[in-house]
N, C-alpha and C positions, 0 to 999 in steps of 0.2 A: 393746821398746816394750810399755806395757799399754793395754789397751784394753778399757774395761769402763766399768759404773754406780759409783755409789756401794756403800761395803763397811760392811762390820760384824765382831761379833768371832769370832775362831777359833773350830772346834771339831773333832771328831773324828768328827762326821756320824754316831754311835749307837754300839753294844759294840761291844769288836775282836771280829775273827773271825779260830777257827782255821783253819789250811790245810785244803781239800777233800777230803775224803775219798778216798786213793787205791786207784785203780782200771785196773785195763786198758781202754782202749779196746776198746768193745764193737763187732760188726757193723756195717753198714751197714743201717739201718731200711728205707731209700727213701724217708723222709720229707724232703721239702723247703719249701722256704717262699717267699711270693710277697711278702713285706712284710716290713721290722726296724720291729720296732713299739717305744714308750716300755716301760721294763720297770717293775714296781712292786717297791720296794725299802723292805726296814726302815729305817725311820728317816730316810728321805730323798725328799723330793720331788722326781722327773722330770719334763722337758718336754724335746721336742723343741728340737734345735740344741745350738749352743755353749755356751746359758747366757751370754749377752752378753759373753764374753769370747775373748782373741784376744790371743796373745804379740807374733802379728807376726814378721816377719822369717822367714817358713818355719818357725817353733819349732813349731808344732802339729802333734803327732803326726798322722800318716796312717796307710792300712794301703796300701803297695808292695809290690812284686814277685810281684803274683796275675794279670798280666795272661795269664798261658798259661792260665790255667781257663777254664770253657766259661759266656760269658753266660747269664744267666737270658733276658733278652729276645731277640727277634728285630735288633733293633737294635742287637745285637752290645758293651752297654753291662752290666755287673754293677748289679744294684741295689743301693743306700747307702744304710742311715739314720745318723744323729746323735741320741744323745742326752744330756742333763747332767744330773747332780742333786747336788742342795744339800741338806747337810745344817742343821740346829740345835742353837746358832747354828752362822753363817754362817764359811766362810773368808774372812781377807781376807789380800792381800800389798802390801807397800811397797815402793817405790825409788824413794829420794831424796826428791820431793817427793810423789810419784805413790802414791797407795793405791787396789787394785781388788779386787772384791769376786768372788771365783774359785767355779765347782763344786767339789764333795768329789771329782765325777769326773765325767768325758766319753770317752763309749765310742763306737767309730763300727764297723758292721755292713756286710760284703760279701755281698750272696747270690748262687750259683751254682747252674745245673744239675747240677752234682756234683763233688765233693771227693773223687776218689778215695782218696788219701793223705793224711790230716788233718796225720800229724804232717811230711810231707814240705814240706806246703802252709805248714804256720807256722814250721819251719827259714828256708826262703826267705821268706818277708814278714818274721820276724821280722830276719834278716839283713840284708838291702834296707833295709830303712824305717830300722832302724839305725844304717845306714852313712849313707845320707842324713841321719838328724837330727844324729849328729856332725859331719858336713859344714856345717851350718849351725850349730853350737855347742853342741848338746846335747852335757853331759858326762857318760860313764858312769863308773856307780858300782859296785864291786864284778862278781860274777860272777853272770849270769843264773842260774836255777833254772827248772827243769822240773816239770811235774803233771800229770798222765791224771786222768779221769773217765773211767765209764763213757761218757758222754755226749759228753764233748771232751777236746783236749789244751789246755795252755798253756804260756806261758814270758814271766815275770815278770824286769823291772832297773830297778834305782835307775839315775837320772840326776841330770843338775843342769844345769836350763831357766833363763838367762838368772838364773843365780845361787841359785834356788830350786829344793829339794829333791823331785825328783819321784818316782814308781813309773809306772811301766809294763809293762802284759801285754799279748800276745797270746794269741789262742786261734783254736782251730778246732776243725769238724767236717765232716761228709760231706757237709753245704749251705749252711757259711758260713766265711767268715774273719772275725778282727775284730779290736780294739784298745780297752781301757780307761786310760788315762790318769789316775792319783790327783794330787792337789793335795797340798798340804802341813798339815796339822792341826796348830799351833805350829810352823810351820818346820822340822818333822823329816819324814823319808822316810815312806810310810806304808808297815808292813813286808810283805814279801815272800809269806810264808804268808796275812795278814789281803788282803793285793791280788788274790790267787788267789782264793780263797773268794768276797771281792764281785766279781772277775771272774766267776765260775762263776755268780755270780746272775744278774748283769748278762746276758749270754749268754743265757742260760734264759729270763729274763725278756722278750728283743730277737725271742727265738722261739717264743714261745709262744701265737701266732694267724696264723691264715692260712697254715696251711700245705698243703701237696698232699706225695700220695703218688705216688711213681716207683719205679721198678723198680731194683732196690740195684743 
């Protein structure tokens, strides 16, 4: 089911980008963070939420199996944000009669008291949430790929959402988990290394205010 505004025409939402720079996952800072804020991105305009749009049917990526990590609050609840952004022009997708006019992507942000094991922590979510969205018809594509940053890990897979060709990454680090979700720019996947790289923004960008220091 789609569920959105009025669309406009395809695009690619600005220059590919190469795969992130590889790097070993460095230290534990102690930095942590009290808020996933909207990130600022070349070429693309963010706002908090979904970006008016919604597959429906459980197809919308989550980020699952982080609930053993230690809430941020006292209320024993991880804090979330959402964000989407749209590039110029606009994505839009059809079925049948139906056209909706989609984000270039939407990432959603976990924060925690602490991530001891980043890459341990995005095996399991990226695993989990996985199994789940094929459970509900997400179909994958090909074989995930892996990426370190100094700063994070990731792990990036093609699928195919309710017919339409998707990307999807995880990522982590010592104070978050999280998941960016790409659209389709003419109906093709967007690729694997270019999804890592605006994941690696995306991320940076979700944490880069309000943060607090703790003890690594």
């Amino acid at each position: 089911m789609l569920v959105a505004g009025c669309g406009s025409s395809q695009g690619d939402g600005g220059k590919p980008a190469a795969a992130p720079k590889s790097e070993k996952l460095g230290p534990d800072t102690g930095v942590r963070y009290t808020e996933a804020t909207v990130p600022q991105l070349d070429g693309l305009t963010c706002t908090e939420g979904n970006g008016g749009f919604k597959y429906g049917d459980d197809l919308d990526m989550i980020v699952a199996g982080v609930d053993d990590l230690p809430a941020l609050k006292e209320d024993k609840r991880d804090v979330e944000g959402t964000a989407s952004c749209f590039g110029n022009p606009r994505i839009t997708i059809s079925k049948g009669t139906h056209r909706a006019t989609v984000p270039h992507l939407t990432g959603k942000t976990s924060l925690f008291t602490a991530v001891a094991d980043p890459q341990s922590a995005l095996d399991k979510s990226f695993e989990h949430t996985m199994k789940l969205s094929k459970g509900y018809g997400r179909s994958l594509v090909g074989e995930p790929k892996t990426y370190s940053t100094k700063a994070l890990v990731m792990k990036c897979q093609q699928n195919v959402t309710d017919g339409f060709p998707m990307t999807t990454c995880f990522w982590a680090n010592y104070g978050a988990v999280g998941e960016v979700d790409f659209y389709p720019p003419n109906n093709q996947h967007v690729p694997l290394d270019q999804a890592a790289e605006r994941t690696r923004a995306f991320a940076t960008g979700a944490l880069s205010t309000r943060s607090d220091t703790a003890a690594p």
